[in-house]
N, C-alpha and C positions, 0 to 999 in steps of 0.2 A: 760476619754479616748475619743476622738474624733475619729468619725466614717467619713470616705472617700471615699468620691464616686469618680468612674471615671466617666467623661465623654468625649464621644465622640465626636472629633471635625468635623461638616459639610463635609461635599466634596463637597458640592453642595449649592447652597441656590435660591431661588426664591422668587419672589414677587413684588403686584401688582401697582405700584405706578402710584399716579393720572396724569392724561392727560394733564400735565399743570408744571411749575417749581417746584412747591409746593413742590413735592416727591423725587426730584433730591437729596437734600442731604442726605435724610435719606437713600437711597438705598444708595448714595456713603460713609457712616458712616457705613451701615449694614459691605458692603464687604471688608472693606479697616480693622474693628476690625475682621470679619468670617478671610480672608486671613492674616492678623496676625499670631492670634490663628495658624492655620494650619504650619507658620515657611515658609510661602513666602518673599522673599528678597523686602527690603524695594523701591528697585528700579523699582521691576517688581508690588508692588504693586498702586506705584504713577503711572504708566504706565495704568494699569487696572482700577483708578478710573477717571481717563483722558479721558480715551476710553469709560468708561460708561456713565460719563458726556454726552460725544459728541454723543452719540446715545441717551439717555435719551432727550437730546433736540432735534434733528433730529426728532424724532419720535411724539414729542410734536408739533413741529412746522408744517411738509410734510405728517404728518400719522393722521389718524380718532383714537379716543379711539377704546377699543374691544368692541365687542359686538353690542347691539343698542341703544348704547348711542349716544346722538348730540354730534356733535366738542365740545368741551368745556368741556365736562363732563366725566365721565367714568374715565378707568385704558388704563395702558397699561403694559408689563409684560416686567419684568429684570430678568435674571437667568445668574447664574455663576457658577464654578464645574469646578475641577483640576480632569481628567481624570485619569487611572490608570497609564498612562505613564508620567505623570507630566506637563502634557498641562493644562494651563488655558483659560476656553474658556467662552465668554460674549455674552449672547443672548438680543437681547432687543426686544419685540411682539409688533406693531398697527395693528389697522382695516388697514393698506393700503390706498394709498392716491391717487392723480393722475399723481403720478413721481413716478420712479422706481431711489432708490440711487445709484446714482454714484458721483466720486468727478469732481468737477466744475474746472475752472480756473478764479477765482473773479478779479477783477482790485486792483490795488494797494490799492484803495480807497473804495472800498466793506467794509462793514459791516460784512458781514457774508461769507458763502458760503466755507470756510476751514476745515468745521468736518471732512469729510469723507478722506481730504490729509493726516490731522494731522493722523486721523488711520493708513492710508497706512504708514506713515514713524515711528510709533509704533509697529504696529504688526506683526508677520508673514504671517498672511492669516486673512483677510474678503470674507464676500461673503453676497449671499441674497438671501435668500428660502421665496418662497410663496406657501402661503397653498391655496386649493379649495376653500375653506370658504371668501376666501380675505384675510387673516391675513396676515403680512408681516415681516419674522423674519430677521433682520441681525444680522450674527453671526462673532465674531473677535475671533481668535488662539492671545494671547498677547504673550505666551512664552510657547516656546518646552519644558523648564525644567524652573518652578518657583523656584528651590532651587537653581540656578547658582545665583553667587554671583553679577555678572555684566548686562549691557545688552549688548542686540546684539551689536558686534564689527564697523559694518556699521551704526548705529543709527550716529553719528556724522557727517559723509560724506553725508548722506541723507536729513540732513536738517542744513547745513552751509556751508557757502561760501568758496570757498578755499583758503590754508592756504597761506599765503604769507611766501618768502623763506628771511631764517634770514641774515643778514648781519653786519658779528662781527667788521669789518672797522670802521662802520658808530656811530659816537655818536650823540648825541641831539642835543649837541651845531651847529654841523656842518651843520646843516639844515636851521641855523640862520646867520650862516656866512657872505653871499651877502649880507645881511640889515644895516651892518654898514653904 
């Protein structure tokens, strides 16, 4: 006879991952099985490990580790937790740096400089709380309800061009037509 335990699946999870790429995956491996487990739609959870990413590096790159660690060294802190009303919301903690995050507008040609867009046309709500200490937490709202099946309706208007209007006259060949 086989004995069964329940167990309890998270609501929350945290944890300190290094100051540096290193930790990036393992935090986005931690929440993408934790939010599984829990029965989050696969669409809101590629969304939330998108969004961790881009603060996990933000914070590696523009933020000091906690504590009194030198650059280079130390943690810095990830937290996640689906609220009682089915909000999923992503914390990511640094010492603070000497920019305060907001999103950029990069040149075509920029390397970098798009995390904090790509949030805004993911989420419902970011924002950025600082503590007395210097610590500096940005927190992102990914989804009002993790168990809706879709994402937000405007997620495609937000970030693609607009649609060109169909035109059922027109075939391929006749595009070709003048070239004879």
């Amino acid at each position: 006879m086989a004995l069964v335990v329940a167990q309890e699946v998270p609501t929350s999870s945290s944890m300190a991952v290094p100051h540096g790429p290193a930790g990036v995956g393992k935090a986005r491996h931690r929440m993408r099985d934790q939010l599984r487990i829990r029965g989050v739609t696969e669409s809101v959870i590629d969304d939330a490990v998108l969004i961790l990413s881009e603060l996990l590096s933000n914070a590696c790159k523009h933020g000091r580790p906690l504590g009194d660690a030198l650059a280079g060294d130390g943690d810095v802190r990830a937290a996640w937790h689906v609220d009682t009303s089915g909000r999923l919301i992503i914390e990511v903690t640094d010492g603070g740096g000497p920019t305060s995050p907001v999103p950029s507008t990069p040149s075509v040609t920029a390397r970098g400089g798009r995390g904090l867009n790509i949030i805004t046309a993911l989420a419902h709500d970011w924002g950025v709380r600082n503590d007395v200490c210097g610590e500096v937490t940005v927190w992102v709202v990914v989804q009002d309800d993790v168990y809706r099946t879709r994402r937000r309706d405007d997620f495609v208007t937000r970030v693609t061009a607009a649609s060109v209007p169909v035109m059922s006259d027109l075939r391929f060949a006749d595009a070709f037509k003048d070239l004879d």
